[in-house]
N, C-alpha and C positions, 0 to 999 in steps of 0.2 A: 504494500500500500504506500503511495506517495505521500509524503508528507504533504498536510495542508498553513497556510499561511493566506494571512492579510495582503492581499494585491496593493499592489501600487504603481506611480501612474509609469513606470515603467515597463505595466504590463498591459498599460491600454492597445497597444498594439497586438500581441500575441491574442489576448483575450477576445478582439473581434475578430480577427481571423479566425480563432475555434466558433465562434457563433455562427461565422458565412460559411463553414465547412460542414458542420454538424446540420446546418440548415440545407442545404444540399443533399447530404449524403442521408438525410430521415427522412428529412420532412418535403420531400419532390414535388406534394401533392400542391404548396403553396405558393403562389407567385412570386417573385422577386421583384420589388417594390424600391429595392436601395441599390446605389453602390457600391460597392467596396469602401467610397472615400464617402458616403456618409453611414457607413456602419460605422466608420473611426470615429467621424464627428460627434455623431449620437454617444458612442460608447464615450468618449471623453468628455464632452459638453455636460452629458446628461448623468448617464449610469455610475460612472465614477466621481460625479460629483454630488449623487445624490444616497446612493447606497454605502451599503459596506461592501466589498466585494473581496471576496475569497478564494484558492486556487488550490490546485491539488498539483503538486511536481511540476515538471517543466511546461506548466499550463498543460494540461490532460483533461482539466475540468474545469470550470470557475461557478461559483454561483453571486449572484448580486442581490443583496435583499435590503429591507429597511424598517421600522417600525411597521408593525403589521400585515408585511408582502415579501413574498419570494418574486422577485421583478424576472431573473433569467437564472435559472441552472441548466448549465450544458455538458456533456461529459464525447472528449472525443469517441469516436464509431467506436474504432479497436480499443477502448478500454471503458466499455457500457457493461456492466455488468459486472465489474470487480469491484465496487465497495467503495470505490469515488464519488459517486451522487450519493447516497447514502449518508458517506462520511461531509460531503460539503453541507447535502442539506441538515444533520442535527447541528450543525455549528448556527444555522441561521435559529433553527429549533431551542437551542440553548440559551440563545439572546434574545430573541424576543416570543412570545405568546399573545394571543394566539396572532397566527399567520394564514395570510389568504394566497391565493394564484391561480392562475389561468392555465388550462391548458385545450390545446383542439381535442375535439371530439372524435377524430381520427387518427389521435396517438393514444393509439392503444395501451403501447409501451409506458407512456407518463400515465396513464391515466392508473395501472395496474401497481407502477413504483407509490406513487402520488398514495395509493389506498393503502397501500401495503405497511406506508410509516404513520397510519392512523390518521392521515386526511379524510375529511368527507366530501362528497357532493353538496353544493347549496344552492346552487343554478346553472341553466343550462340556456345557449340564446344562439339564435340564428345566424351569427356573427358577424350582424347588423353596425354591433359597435367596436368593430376590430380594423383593424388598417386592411388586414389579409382576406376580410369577407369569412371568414372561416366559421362556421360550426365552433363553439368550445364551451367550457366549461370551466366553473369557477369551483374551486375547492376551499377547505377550509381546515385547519387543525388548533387547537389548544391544548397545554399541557394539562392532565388530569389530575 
């Protein structure tokens, strides 16, 4: 297991690169909507100035969360499924309660991990209100 650690903004680069990869290589089914050079902008303007965001080893995974939201947890293709999303998301789980997030309704894969660490469903929408048009779903957890 990779050691996890506090990103920094030295790794605003690496970290959207794993989000345009990972979006690619899972999620096909959804348009591409950005750049390259504004997935940098966004991650650094926005995400890394608005979250805490966190990484697992030589960037493998990151997640970015903040008072009440898991905003993005990604874990590259080849390392889904060893104990990186997991390990990144109790870090977000640890700091704050309870936490909400999104995910499509045709990632199956999130939607099964998402259940798995004691998320619930609490809505579901047409995905009327998403940039990507998408199907999704809102989840939810609290510590018990």
């Amino acid at each position: 297991m990779p050691a996890i650690r506090q990103a920094d903004d030295g790794d605003i680069v690496p970290v959207a690169r794993l989000f345009r990869a990972v979006w690619a290589a899972r999620l096909p089914y959804l348009p591409v909507l950005h750049t390259p050079e504004e997935d940098l902008a966004f991650f650094r303007d926005r995400v890394f100035r608005e979250c805490d965001v966190w990484i697992a080893g030589a960037i493998e995974g990151f997640i970015a969360f903040r008072a009440g939201w898991v905003d993005h947890l990604y874990v590259a293709p080849e390392r889904q499924r060893t104990g990186i999303g997991s390990a990144l998301l109790e870090q977000a789980m640890r700091t704050h309660s309870p936490l909400r997030l999104w995910t499509f309704q045709k990632n199956v894969g999130a939607i099964r991990f998402y259940l798995s660490h004691g998320f619930r469903e609490i809505e579901r929408t047409d995905g009327g209100g998403n940039e990507e048009r998408e199907p999704d779903i809102l989840f939810e957890w609290s510590r018990g």
